[in-house]
N, C-alpha and C positions, 0 to 999 in steps of 0.2 A: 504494500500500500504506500503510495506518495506521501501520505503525512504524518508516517510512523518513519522512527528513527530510534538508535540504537540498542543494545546489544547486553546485557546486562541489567540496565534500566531502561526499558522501552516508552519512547514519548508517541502518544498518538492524537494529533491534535483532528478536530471535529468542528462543524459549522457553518454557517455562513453570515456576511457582514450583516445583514438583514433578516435571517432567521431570530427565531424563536430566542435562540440562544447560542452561543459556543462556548466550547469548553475543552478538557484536554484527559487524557490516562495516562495514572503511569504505572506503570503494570514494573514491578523488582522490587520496591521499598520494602525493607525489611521489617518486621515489625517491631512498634514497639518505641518508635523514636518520634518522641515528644513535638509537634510543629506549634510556634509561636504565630498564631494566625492573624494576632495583629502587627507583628511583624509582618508577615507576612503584604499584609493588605498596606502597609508602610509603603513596601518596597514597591507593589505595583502600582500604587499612586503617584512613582516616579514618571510612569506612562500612558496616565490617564487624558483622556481629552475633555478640553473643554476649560484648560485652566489659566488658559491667558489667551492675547491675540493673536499672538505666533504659533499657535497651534488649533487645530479644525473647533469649529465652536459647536458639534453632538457634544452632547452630556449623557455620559454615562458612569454609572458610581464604579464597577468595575469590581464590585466585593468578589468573590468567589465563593459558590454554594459547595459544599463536599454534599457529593451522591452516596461515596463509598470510600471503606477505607481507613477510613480517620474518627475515632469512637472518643470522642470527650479528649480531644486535641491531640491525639496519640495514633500511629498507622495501627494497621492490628494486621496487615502481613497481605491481604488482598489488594489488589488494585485500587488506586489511589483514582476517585473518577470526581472533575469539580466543572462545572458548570459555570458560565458568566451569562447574564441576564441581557437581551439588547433591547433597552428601552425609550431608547430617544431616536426613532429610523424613518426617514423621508425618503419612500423607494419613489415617488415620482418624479423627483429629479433627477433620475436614474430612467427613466420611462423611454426615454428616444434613444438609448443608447445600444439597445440589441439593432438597432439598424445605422449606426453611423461610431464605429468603432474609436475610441481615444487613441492618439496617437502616443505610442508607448506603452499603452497600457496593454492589458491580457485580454479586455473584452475581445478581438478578432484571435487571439490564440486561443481560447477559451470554447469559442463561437467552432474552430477547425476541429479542436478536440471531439468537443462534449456534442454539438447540434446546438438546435434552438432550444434545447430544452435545460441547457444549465445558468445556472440562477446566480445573474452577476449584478443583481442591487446592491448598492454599494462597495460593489464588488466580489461581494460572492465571497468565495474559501480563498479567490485570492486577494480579498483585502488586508490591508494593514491592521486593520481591527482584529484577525487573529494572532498576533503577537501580545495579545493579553494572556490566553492560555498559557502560551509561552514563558511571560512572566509569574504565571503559577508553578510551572514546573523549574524554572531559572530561581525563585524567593526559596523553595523549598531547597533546592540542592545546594543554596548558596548558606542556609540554615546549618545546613548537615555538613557541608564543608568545613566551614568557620569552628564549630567543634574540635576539628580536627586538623585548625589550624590551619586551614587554605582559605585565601580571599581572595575575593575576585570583582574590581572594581574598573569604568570605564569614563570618560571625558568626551568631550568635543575639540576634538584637534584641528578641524577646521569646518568652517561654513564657506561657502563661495571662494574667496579669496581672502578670508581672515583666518588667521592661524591662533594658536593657542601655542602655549610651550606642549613640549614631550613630558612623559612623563619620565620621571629620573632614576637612574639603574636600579634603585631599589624603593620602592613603590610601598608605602604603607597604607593599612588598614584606617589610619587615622586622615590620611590626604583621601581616601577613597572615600571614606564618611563625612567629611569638609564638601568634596564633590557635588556629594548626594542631596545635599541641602540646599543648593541653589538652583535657583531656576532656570540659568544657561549653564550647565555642567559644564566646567571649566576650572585651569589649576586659577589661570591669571583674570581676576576679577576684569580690567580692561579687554581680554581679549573678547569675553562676555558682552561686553559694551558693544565691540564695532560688529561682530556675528548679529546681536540684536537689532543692529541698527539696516545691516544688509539683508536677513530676512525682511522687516518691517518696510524696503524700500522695494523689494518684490514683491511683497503682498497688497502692495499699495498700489502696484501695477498690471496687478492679475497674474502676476507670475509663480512662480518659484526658484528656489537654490536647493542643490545638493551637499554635502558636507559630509568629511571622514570624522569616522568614532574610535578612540584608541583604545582598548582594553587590558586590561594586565590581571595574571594570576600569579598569586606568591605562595610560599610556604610548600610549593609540589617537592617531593622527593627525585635527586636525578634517578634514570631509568626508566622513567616509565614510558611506554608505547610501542611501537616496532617499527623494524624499517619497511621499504617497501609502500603497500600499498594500504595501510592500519596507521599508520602512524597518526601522532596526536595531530599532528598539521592538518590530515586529510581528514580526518573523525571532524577536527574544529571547520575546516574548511566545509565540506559537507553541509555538515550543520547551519553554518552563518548564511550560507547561499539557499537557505531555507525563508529567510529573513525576509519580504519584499523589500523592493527596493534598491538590494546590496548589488550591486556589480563589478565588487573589486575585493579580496583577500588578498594581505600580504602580512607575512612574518618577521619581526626583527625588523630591518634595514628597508626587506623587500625588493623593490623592482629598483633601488638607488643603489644596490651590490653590484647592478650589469655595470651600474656606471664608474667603479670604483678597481681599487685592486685588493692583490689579494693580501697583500702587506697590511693595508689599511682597512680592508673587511673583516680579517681575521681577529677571534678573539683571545688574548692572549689568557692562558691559565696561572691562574695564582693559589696559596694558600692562604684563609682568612678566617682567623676563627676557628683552626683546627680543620676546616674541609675545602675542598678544593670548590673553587670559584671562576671565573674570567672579569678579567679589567674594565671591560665591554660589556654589550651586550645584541653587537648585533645581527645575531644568529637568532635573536627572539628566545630565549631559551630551549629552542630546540633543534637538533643536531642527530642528522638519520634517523628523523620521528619521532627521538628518543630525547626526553625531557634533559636537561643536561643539571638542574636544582635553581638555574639561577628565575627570575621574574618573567613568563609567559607572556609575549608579546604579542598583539594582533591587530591589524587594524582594518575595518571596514569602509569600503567609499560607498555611498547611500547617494542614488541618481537625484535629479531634482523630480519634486511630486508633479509625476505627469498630466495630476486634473487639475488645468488651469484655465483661469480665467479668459484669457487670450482668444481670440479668432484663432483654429486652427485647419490646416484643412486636412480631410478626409475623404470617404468615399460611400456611399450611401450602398449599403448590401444587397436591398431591394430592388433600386435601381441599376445598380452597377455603375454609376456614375459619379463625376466629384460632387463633394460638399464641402458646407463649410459649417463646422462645429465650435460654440461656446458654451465653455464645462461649467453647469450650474452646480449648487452644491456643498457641502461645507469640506474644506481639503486642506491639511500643512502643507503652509509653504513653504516648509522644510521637515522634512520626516526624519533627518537626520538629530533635531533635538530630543524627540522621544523613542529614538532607535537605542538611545544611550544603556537604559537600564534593559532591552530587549536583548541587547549585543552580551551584557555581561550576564543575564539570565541563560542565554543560548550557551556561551561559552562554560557556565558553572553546572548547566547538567549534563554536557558530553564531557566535561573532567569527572564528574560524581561518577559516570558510566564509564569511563577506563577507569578508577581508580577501583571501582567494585567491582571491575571484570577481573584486575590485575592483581591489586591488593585485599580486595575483600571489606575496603573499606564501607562503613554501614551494619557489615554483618554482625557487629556485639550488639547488645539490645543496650550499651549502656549511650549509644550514641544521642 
């Protein structure tokens, strides 16, 4: 199935934008291990809509219902199955669009797959509205992590053409939680500013920006993953390109290695603290798949939100002829601000899922 994902712990996400409801399964959770659900419901209110003007104005609360699973805040060892409610949905704005396809969007892939008979109000299963579920399975694993002393936190490294700093070789729990509190995630309070200010000048013009999300995982053990075709890269990779929107993974350095050498890409090993380390870091901390201990690097590029305001043109299905399309609707003009806590919920249940395939981590009840 397309919306099931891995191996260990299995995420099976469910729904559509304009359905009833979506929601997600996770079929591994051991039982027995305590969920803080208003943590929980914290964290996914990092990606809630509707809470300023740089993001789509649907209101929707975004709590998550446990079906199964979870008996007085506790797994009891069956599938973990939660429910999100959609209660704020305008599918008539949505009404002419089985016949004049958005440009960029999935409505015309969608339309090739499925026929006329699948259901893209609001976009359907492929909206960005199911990266909530995701954020239940991402708050949870990030839960069960952090017990266990892995954290997994992400920023806004750029919007359009505004950057933010990197995040620096070793990345704490305490800068990730500073992060999480603002409402353009970002290290540098200015960089916040001029990102604010270029969304807000797109939106103002019926447009949209796209903008990369940097992630970081700390506390992993080196070894873990494999070479080849398993490794953590390709599990995290996989996964992130789950994400709508995402059209770019890179690790460490990334696609800036082609440009460099090997003297200066290379990261040199040191001792520090009794274990062995590197100088650098920009292997991303992973090296033939395989976690090497130091901070898990990752970064996403998020396209600009293709329903835009804008005259654009297209092609009328019924007729077979051109048109011209203007996207009604409520839409971010940057998906990239609330992809922030999506990216690092995606990235913290395919680590919980190698680390339980690998290590077993989860499996004490005392987790």
């Amino acid at each position: 199935m397309s919306s099931e994902i891995g191996k260990a712990l299995k995420i099976s996400v469910f729904g559509q934008s304009h359905g009833r409801a979506i929601g997600i399964v996770m079929d591994g959770l051991p039982a027995g291990i305590k969920i803080d659900e208003e943590e929980l419901y914290k964290f996914m209110s990092r990606r809630k809509p509707g809470t300023s003007k740089l993001s789509t104005q649907r209101r929707e609360d975004d709590r998550p219902v446990f079906l199964s699973g979870l008996v007085n805040g506790v797994t009891a060892g069956s599938p973990l199955c939660a429910i999100i409610e959609n209660t704020d949905t305008r599918s008539n704005d949505y009404a002419n669009l089985t016949d004049l396809p958005r440009p960029s969007h999935a409505d015309f892939t969608a339309r090739m797959r499925y026929g006329e008979a699948v259901d893209m109000r609001g976009s359907g299963h492929f909206s960005g509205r199911l990266t909530a579920p995701l954020c239940v399975a991402g708050g949870v694993a990030k839960q069960l992590l952090a017990r266990k002393g892995v954290y997994v936190g992400a920023h806004l490294l750029s919007i359009e053409n505004e950057s933010d700093e990197a995040f620096p070789l070793h990345p704490t729990p305490e800068l990730f939680a500073e992060i999480a509190a603002k409402p353009i995630p970002v290290i540098s309070d200015n960089a916040g500013t001029r990102m604010a200010e270029a969304v807000e000048a797109a939106r103002a013009e019926a447009d949209s920006v796209g903008g990369v999300v940097e992630c970081a995982a700390v506390g992993l053990p080196a070894g873990l993953g494999s070479p080849m075709f398993d490794g953590l890269e390709n599990r995290l990779a996989a996964a992130l390109f789950g994400v709508p929107a995402v059209k770019g993974v890179e690790f460490g350095a990334g696609f800036a290695a082609a440009t460099t050498r090997g003297s200066r890409h290379n990261d040199p090993f040191i001792v520090e603290n009794g274990r062995v380390q590197t100088a650098k870091n920009d292997a991303g901390g992973i090296i033939g798949g395989i976690t090497t201990g130091m901070p898990v690097i990752v970064k996403c590029a998020m396209k600009p939100t293709p329903s835009i305001g804008k005259s654009q043109r297209t092609v009328s299905l019924s007729k077979m002829e051109p048109a011209e399309l203007a996207i009604k609707g409520r839409h971010d003009p940057c998906v990239a601000i609330r992809a922030v806590p999506v990216v690092e919920a995606v990235t913290a249940f395919t680590i919980l899922d190698l680390l339980m395939e690998e290590k077993g981590y989860g499996n004490d009840r005392n987790s």
